[in-house]
C-alpha positions as CSV (number, residue, x, y, z in Angstrom):
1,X,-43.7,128.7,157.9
2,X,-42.3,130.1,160.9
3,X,-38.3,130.4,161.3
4,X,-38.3,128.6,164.6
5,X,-40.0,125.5,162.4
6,X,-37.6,125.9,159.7
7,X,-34.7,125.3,161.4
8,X,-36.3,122.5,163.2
9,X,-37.1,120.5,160.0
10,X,-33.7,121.5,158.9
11,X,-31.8,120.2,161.9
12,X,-34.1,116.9,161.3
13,X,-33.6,116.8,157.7
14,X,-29.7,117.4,158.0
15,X,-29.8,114.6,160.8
16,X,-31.6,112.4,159.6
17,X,-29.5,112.2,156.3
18,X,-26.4,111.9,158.4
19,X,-27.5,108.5,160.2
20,X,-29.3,107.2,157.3
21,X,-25.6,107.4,155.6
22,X,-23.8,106.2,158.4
23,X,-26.0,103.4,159.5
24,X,-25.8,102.2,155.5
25,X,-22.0,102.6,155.4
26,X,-21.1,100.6,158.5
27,X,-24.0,98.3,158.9
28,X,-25.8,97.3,155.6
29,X,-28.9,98.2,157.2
30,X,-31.5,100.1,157.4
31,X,-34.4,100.0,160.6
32,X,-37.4,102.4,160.5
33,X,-38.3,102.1,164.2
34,X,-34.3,103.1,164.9
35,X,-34.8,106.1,162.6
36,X,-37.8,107.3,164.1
37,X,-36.3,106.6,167.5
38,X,-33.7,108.7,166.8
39,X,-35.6,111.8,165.3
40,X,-37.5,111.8,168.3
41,X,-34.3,112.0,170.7
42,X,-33.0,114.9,168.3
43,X,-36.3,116.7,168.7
44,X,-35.9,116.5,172.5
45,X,-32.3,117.5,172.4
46,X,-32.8,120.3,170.1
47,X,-35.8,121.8,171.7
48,X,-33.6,121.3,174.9
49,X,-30.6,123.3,173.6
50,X,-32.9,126.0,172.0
51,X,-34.8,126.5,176.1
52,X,-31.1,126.2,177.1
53,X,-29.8,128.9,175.0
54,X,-32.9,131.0,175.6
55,X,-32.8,131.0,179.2
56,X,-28.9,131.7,179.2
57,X,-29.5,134.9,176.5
58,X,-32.9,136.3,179.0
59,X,-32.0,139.8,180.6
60,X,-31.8,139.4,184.6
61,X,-35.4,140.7,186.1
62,X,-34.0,142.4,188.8
């Protein structure tokens, strides 16, 4: 597996964990379709950050 998708299912794992615990500690309960809606907005934020960060890092082509 490549590095770039290791730290993707990292991130996802790590996040994933975190509002799985949090949901259960302040609400008791525990919704799949939430979850998943979730993951998919940390996908899109993490893939955003990473363009972010790799357009912000590029060398000027001048």
């Amino acid at each position: 597996m490549y590095v770039r998708g290791q730290l993707y299912l990292a991130g996802v794992i790590g996040a994933s964990m975190s509002y799985i615990f949090n949901v259960l500690a302040f609400t008791g309960e525990f919704d799949v379709i939430r979850w998943s809606v979730f993951k998919a907005l940390f996908l899109v934020v993490f893939a955003g950050f990473e363009k972010l960060i790799a357009w912000a890092d590029s060398p000027k082509s001048d």
